[in-house]
Backbone as a ProteinNet text record, in pm:
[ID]
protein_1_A
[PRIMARY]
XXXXXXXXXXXXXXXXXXXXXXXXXXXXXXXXXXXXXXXXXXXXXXXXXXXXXXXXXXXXXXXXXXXXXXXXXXXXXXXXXXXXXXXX
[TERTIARY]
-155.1	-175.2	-200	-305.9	-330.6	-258	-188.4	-114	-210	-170.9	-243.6	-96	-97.4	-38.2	-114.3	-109.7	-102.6	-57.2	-64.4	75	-52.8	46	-44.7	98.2	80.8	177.5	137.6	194.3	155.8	278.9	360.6	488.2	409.4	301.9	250.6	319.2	433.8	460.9	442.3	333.1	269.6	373.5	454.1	555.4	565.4	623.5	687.6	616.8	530.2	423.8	441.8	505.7	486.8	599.9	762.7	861.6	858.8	763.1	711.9	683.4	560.6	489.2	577.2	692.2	741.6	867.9	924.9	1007.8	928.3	787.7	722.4	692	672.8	654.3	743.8	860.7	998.7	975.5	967.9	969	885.3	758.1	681.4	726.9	784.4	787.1	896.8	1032.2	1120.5	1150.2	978	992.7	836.8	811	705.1	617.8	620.2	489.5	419	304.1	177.8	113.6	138.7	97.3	176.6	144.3	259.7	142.4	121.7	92.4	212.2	222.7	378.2	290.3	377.9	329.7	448.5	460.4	592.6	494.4	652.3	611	692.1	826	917.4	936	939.2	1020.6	1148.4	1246.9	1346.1	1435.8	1376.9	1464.9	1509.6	1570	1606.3	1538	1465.9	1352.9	1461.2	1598.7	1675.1	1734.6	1779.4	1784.2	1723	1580.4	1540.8	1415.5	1448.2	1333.7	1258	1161.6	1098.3	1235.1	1296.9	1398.2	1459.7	1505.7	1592.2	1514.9	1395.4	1247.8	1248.6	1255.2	1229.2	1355.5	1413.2	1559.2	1576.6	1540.2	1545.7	1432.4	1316.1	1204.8	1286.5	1289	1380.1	1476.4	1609.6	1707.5	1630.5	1560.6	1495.9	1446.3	1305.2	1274.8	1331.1	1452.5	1555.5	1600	1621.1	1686.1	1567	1501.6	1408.7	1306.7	1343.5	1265.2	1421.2	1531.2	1628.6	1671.8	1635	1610.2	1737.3	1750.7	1909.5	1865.1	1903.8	1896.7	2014.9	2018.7	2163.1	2212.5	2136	2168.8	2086.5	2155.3	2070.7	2057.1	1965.7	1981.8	2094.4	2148.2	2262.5	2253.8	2347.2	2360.4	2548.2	2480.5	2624.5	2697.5	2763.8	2896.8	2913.5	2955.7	3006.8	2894.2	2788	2676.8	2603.6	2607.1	2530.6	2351.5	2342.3	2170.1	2209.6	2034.9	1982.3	1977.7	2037.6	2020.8	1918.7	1796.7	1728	1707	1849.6	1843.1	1675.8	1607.5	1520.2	1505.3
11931.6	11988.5	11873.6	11874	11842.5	11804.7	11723.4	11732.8	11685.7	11726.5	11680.9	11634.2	11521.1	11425.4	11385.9	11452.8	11414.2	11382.6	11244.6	11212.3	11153.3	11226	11162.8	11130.5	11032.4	10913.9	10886.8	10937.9	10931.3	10805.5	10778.8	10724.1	10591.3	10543.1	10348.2	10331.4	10330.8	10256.3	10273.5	10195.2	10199.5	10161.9	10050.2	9940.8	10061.9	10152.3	10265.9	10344.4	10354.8	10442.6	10451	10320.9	10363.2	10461.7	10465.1	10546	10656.3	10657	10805.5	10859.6	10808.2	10862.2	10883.9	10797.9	10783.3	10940.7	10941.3	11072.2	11179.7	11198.5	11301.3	11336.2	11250.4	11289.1	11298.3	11257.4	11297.4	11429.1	11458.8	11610.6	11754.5	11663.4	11746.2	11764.6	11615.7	11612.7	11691.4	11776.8	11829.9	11964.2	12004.6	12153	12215.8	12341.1	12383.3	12387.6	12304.9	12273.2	12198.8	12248.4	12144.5	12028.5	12083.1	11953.3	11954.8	11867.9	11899	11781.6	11874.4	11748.2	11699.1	11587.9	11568.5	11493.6	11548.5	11475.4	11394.2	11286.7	11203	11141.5	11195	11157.2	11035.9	11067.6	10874.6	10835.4	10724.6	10640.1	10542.1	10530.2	10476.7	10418.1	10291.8	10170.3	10055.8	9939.4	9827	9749.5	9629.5	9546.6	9446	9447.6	9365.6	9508	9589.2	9667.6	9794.5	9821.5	9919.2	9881.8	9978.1	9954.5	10075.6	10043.2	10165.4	10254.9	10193.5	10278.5	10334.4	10321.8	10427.2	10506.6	10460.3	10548	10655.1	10646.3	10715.3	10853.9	10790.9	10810	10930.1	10887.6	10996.4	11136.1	11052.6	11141.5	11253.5	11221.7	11330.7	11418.9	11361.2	11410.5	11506.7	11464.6	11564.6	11679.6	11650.4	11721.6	11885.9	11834.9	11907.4	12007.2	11921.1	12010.1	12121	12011	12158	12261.6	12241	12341.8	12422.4	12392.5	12441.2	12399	12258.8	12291.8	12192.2	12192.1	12168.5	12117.5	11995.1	12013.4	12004.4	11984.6	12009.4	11825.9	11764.3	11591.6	11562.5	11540	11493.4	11346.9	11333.8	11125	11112.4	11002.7	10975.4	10817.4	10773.4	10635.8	10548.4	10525.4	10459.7	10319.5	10337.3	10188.8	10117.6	10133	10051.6	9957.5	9981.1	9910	9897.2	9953.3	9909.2	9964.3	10106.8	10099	10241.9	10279.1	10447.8	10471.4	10620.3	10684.5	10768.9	10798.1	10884.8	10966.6	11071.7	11126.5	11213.8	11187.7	11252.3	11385.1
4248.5	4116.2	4017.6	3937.8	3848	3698.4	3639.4	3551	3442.3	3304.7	3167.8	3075.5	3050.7	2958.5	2867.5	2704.7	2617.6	2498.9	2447.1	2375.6	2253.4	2130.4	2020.5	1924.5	1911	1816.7	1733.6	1615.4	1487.4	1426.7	1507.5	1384.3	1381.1	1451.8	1398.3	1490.6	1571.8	1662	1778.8	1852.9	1994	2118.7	2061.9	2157.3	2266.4	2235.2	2345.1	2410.2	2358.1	2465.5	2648.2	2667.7	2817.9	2833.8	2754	2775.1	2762	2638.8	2671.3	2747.3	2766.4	2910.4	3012.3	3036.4	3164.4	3145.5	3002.8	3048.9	2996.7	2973.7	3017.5	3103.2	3217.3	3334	3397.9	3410.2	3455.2	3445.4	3312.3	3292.2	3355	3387.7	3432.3	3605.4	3607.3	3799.8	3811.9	3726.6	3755.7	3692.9	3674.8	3619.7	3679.4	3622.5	3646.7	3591.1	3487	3389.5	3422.1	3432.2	3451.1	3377.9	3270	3140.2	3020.2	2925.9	2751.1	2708.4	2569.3	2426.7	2346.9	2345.6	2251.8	2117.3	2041.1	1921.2	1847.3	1861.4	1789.9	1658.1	1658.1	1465.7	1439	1455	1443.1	1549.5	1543.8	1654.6	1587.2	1602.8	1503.6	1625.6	1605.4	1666.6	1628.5	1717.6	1701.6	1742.3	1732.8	1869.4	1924	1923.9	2028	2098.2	2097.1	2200.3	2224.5	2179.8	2234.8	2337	2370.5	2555.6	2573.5	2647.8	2698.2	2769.9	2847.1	2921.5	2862.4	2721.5	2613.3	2584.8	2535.7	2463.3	2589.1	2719.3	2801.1	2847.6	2833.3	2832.2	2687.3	2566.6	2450.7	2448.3	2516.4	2554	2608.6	2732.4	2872.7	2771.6	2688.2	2636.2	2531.5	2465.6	2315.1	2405.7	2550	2543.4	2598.5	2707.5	2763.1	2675.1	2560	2429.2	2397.4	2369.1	2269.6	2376.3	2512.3	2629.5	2677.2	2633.2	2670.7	2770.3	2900.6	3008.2	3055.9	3170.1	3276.1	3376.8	3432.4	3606.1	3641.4	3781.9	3851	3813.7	3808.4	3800.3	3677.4	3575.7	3438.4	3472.2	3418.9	3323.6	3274.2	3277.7	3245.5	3200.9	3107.1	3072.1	3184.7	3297.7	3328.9	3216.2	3204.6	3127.3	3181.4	3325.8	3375.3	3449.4	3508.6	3555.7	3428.3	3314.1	3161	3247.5	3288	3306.8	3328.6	3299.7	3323.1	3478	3434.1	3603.9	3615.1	3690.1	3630.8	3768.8	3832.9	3958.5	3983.1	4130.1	4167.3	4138.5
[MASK]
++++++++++++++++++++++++++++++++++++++++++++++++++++++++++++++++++++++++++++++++++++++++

């Protein structure tokens, strides 16, 4: 199947684009949607600790929220290893 990813970024900030991309497609690889246009409007970070992997990481979390959606194993932030889990 064919997927369509499109992301139009309006907030000026490009830096993240790949995190995007990357928990959009998380999203797509763990549901039944075939494609999504996202349209971000802010991006509101730090440039000593934000990463694509948070960017990716907030992607997944917002979009969960606003599709309502659940898996049996979310993303998760471990403490104790300090890194993203992002179960299959």
């Amino acid at each position: 199947m064919q997927r369509e990813i499109i992301i139009n970024n309006t907030s000026g900030i490009n830096d993240y684009d790949s995190g995007i991309l990357f928990g959009v497609s998380y999203i797509l690889d763990h549901t039944k949607y075939c494609g999504m246009s996202i349209d971000v409007l802010e991006v509101r970070g730090h440039e000593v600790d934000t990463t694509n992997m948070v960017i990716g990481y907030v992607t997944i979390m917002a979009l969960c929220n606003g599709f309502n959606l659940e898996f049996k194993s979310m993303p998760s932030f471990n403490r104790e290893l300090k890194l993203f889990e992002f179960p299959r």
